[in-house]
Each structure stands twice: as C-alpha cells, then as structure tokens.
LUMVEXVEX-815455 format. One record per residue (C-alpha): residue in one letter; x, y, z. Coordinates in nm, 2 decimals. Example, Ala and Ser with C-alpha at 12.3 -4.5 7.8 and 13.67 -1.06 7.14 Angstrom:
<nodes>
{A; {1.23; -0.45; 0.78}} {S; {1.37; -0.11; 0.71}} 
</nodes>
This chain:
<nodes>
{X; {0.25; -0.19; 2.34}} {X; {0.61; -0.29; 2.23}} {X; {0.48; -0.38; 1.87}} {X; {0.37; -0.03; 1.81}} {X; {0.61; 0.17; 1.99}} {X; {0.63; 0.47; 1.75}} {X; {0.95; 0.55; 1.58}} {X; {0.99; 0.92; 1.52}} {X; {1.10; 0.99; 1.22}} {X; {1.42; 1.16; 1.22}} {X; {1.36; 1.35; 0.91}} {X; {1.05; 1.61; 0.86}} {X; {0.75; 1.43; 0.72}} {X; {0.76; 1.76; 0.47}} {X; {0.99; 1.49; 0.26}} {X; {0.68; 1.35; 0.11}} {X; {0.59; 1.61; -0.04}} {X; {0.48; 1.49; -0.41}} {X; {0.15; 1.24; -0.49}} {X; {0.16; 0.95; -0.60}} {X; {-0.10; 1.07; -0.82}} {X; {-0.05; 0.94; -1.17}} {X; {-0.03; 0.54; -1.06}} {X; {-0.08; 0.43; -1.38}} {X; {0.11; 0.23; -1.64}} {X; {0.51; 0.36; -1.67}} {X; {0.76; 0.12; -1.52}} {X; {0.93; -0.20; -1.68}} {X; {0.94; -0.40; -1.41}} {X; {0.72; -0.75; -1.36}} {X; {0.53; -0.70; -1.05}} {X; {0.66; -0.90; -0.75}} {X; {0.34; -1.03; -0.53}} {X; {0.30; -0.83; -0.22}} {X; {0.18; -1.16; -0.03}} {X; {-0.01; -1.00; 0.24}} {X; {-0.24; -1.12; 0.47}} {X; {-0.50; -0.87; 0.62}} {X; {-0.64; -1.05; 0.89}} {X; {-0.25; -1.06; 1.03}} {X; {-0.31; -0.82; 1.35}} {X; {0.03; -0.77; 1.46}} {X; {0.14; -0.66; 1.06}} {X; {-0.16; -0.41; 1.02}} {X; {-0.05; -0.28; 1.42}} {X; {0.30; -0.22; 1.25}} {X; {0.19; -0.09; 0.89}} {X; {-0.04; 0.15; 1.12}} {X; {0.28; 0.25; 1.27}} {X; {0.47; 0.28; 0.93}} {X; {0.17; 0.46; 0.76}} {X; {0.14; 0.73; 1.04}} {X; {0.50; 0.79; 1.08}} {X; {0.63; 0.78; 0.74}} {X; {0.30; 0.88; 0.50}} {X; {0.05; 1.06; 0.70}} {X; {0.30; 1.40; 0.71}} {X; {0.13; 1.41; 0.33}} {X; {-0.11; 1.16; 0.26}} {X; {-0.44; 1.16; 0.41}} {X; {-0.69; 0.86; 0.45}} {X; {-1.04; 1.02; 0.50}} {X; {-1.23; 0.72; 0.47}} {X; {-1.14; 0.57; 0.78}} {X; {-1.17; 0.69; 1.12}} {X; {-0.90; 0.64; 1.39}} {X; {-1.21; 0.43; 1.69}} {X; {-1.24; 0.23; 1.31}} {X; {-0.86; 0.12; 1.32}} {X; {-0.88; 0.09; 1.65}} {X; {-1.14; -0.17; 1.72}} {X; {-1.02; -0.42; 1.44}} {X; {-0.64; -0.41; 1.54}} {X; {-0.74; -0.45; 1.88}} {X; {-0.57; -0.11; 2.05}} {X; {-0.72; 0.08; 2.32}} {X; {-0.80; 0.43; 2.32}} {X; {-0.47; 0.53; 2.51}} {X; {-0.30; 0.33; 2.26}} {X; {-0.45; 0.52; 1.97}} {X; {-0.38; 0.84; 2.14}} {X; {0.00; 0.77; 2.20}} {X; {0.10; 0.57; 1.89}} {X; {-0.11; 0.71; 1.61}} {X; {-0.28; 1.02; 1.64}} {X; {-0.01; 1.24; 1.55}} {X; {-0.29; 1.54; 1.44}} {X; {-0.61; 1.44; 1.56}} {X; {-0.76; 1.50; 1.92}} {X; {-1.09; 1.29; 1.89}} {X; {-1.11; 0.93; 1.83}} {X; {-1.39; 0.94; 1.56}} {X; {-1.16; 1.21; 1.37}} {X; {-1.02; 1.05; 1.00}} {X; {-0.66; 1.08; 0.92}} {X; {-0.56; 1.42; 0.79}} {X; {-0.25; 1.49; 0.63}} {X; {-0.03; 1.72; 0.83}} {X; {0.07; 1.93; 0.48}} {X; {-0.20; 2.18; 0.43}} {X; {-0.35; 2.07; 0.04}} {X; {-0.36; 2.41; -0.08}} {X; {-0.01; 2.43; -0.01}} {X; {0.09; 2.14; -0.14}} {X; {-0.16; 2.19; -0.44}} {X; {0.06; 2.53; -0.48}} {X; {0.38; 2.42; -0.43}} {X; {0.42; 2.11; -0.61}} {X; {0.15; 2.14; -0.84}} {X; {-0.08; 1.89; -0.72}} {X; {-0.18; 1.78; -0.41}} {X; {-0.08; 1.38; -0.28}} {X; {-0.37; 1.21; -0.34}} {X; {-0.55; 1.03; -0.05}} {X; {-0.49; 0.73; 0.03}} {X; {-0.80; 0.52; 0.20}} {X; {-0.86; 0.35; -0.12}} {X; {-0.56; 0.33; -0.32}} {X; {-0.52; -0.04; -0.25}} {X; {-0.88; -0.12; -0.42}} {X; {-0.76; 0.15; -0.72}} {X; {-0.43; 0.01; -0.78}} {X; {-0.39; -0.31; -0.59}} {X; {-0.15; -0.37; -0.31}} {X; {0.08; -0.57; -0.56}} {X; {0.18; -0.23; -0.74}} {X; {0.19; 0.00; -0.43}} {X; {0.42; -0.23; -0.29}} {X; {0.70; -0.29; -0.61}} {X; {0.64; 0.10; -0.61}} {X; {0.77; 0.15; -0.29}} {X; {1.07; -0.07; -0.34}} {X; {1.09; 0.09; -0.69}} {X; {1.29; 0.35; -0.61}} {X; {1.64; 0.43; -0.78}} {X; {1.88; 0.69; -0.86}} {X; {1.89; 0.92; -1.17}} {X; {2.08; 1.19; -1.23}} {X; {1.80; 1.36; -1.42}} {X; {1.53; 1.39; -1.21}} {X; {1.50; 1.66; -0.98}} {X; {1.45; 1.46; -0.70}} {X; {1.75; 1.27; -0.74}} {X; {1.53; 0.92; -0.79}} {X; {1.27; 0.78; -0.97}} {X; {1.10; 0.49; -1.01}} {X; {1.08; 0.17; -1.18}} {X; {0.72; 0.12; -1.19}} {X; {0.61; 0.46; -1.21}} {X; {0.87; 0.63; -1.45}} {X; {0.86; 1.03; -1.42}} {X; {0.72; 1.03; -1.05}} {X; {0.79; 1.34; -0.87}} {X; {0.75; 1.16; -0.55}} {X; {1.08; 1.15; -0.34}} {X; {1.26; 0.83; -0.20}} {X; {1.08; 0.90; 0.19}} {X; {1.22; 0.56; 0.25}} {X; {1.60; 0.60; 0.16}} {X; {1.71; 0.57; 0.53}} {X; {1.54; 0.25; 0.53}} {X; {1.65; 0.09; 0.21}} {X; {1.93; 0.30; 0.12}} {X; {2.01; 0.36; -0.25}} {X; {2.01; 0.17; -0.55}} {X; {2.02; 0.19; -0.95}} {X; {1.88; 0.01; -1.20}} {X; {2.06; -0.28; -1.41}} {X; {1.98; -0.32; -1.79}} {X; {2.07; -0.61; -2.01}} {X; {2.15; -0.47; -2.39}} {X; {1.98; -0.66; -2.71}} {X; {2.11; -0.60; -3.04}} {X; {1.88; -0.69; -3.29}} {X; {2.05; -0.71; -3.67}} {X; {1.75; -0.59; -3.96}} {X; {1.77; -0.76; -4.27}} {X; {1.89; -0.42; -4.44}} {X; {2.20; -0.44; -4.14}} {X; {2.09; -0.18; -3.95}} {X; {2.07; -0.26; -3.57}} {X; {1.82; -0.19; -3.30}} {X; {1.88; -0.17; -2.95}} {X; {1.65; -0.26; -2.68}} {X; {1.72; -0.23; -2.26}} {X; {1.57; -0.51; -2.06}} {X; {1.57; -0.42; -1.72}} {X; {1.70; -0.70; -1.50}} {X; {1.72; -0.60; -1.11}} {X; {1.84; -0.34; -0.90}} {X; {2.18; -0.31; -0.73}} {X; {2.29; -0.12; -0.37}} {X; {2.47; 0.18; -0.40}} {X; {2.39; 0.27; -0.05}} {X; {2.30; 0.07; 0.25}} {X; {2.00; 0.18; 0.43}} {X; {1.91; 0.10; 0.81}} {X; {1.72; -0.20; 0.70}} {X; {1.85; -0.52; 0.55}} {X; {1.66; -0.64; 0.22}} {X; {1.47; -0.86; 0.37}} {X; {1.36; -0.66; 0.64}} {X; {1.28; -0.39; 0.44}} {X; {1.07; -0.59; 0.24}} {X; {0.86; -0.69; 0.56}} {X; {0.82; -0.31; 0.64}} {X; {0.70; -0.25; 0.32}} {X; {0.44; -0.53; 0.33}} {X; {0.32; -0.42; 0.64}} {X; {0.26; -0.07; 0.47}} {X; {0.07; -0.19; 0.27}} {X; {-0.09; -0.45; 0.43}} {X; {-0.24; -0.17; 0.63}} {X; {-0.35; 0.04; 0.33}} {X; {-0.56; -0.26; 0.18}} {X; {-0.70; -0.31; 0.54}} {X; {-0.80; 0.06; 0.56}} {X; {-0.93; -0.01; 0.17}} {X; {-1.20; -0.25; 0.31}} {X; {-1.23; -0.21; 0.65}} {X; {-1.52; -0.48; 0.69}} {X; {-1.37; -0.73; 0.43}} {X; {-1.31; -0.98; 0.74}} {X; {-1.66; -0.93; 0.89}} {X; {-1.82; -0.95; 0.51}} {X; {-1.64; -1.31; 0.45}} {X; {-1.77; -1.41; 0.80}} {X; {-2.12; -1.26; 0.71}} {X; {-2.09; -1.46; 0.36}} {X; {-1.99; -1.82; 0.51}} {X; {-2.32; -1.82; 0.69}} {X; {-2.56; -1.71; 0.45}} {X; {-2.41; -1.98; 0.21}} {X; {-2.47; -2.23; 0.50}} {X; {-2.84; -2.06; 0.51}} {X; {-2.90; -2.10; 0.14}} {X; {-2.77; -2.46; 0.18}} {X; {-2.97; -2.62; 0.45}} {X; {-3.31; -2.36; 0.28}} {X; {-3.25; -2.57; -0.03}} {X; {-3.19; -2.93; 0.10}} {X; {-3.53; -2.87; 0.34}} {X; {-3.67; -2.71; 0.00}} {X; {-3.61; -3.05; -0.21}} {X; {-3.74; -3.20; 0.10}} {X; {-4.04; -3.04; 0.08}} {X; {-4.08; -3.09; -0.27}} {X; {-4.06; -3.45; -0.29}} {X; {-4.29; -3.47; -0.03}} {X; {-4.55; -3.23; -0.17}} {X; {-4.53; -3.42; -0.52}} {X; {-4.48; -3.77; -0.41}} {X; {-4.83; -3.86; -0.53}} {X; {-4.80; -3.71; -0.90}} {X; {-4.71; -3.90; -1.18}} 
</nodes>
C-alpha cells in the first residue's frame, strides 16, 4: 500500500491546537478554485493520509466512520488498521480527535470544530486558499495568520511543508478634491521567506488532496446518489415516452 504509507509527523499533532472555528468572511484574497475531483481514489487514499496525520491530532470528523472510508477508497481492514486508525480500535468507530475537547475548550478557549462537514459549510474552494493562506506577522501570537481568515488563532501545522511566506501589497493613493489623500493596500501575492519540504506545486497537490478528502467525507454517498439519479432520469424517460404512447392510443378515436 505504497500510496498510503503513513508519514509520521515529526512534530506533535498538539501543534494544531486552535479551530478553525470562525470560517467566515475576513481575508482579501480572491479565492483560487480548489479543482478537485472526488471520485479520484488514489487522491482521497492520500488526503486520508494527510487528514489523519496532520489534522486528526485536533480535529475530529464524527460523521464518518473509518469501515465507511474504507469501502469507498477501496482499503482493506489491515490497511485501515495500519495507515489510519491512529486512536480507534474498531472499524465502525468515527474519527476522534486525539486532544481531549475539554482541554482544548480550556486552553484555547474554544474547541477545533469538527470537521465531517466543513466542506458542505464552507466549500472546499475556501478550505483550500485557507490552507495555503498562511503568512507571517509579527503581531499575532502565533507568529502567522492568514489571508483568508484574518485574526485566526490557528497555527501554520503545515510550515514544514510549505515553509514561510508574507504577504505583498500594492499602495493606491487616491487625491480628494479638498487634497487630502487616501491610501488603500491591495493585496497582490505571497512571497517565500522560507522554503518548506515541498515545492509550490507539490504542495498545492497535498493540499488538494486534503481537501479533496474532507468534501468526500462531507458526502460520503454523493458518487452512489449521481449513479442512483442517472437511472431514475432514464426511468422517468422511457415512463413518459410509453405514457404518450399510451395516450395517443387511448385517444386516437376523439375528436
């Protein structure tokens, strides 16, 4: 199972400590399409591996149960076992996050939210400029924030990946008719400060995998629903040509 040999994370899953509670409007930043594609097996096999090893440590998914993931990205029990359950013994267990709620709820003032329908909430095109969103300020007591969620508490768990970056502004000056200016900051793109592991463009896949995983585990039956749909329509179809059918041939003889 080479696609979903685990990496162990080198640094204590404790790093994602804070929620991302608070999605909501904030950043600047036009969001970049996540382009994924949930019925892509071997992405949601690796965004299973990203999710467990780099989000589970804090972020739970209690609508989805581990035989569930299993079945639809085609991995056997022993599979399961090895590469996923971290903190669960049974298959039919949901994921828990390792941090304790109450502890995190008292530490941090909130508890990270869970995350089996965050994808639905927010959409995958948000979680995924969020997690690329990240940048360095001085100011925040993390050491980062991020461009689409300004003010989250949530640290960079991915800076070994990506590496650093901060934010680039263009300046507009705009001259009143009283000659008094105004100045506005247009953001414009990010730029390395630090290298990560990962180049960009690999990083960019590991995050869409991420996340292509979370919108799987949002919907878990979207792929059997479209199937389901395609034959009912072809049902209703051929019921309504026999229908007209039957019509005419009923009515043929009135005027």
């Amino acid at each position: 199972m080479n696609k979903l040999k685990m990496l162990r994370p080198t640094i204590a899953m404790a790093a994602l400590f804070i929620s991302l509670q608070g999605f909501a409007a904030g950043g600047g930043a036009e969001l970049e399409s996540a382009d994924i594609d949930p019925d892509n097996i071997s992405s949601l096999q690796r965004g299973a591996r990203n999710f467990m090893n780099y989000c589970s440590g804090c972020h739970s998914a209690q609508y989805v149960r581990f035989n569930t993931i299993g079945k639809y990205l085609e991995l056997s029990e022993e599979q399961l076992v090895d590469n996923l359950m971290f903190n669960a013994e049974k298959t039919f267990e949901t994921i828990q996050a390792s941090m304790p709620s109450d502890d995190a709820a008292r530490w941090y003032g909130t508890a990270p939210p869970d995350m089996s329908l965050m994808a639905r909430a927010k959409g995958a095109d948000y979680i995924y400029n969020f997690l690329k969103g990240f940048h360095l300020d001085a100011d925040s007591p993390t050491g980062v924030d991020n461009i689409v969620l300004v003010g989250t508490s949530m640290p960079h768990v991915l800076w070994e990946l990506q590496g650093y970056q901060k934010t680039i502004y263009s300046e507009h000056v705009e001259t009143r008719e009283d000659g008094s200016t105004t100045t506005t900051h247009e953001f414009v793109g990010f730029e390395h400060v630090t290298t990560g592991s990962m180049e960009a463009e690999e990083f960019d896949d590991f995050v869409r995998d991420t996340v292509n995983f979370l919108a799987y585990i949002s919907e878990p039956i979207r792929s059997e629903r479209r199937k389901l749909g395609v034959w009912v329509l072809m049902y209703l179809i051929v019921f309504w040509v026999i229908a007209v059918m039957l019509k005419k041939q009923i009515w043929k003889d009135v005027k």
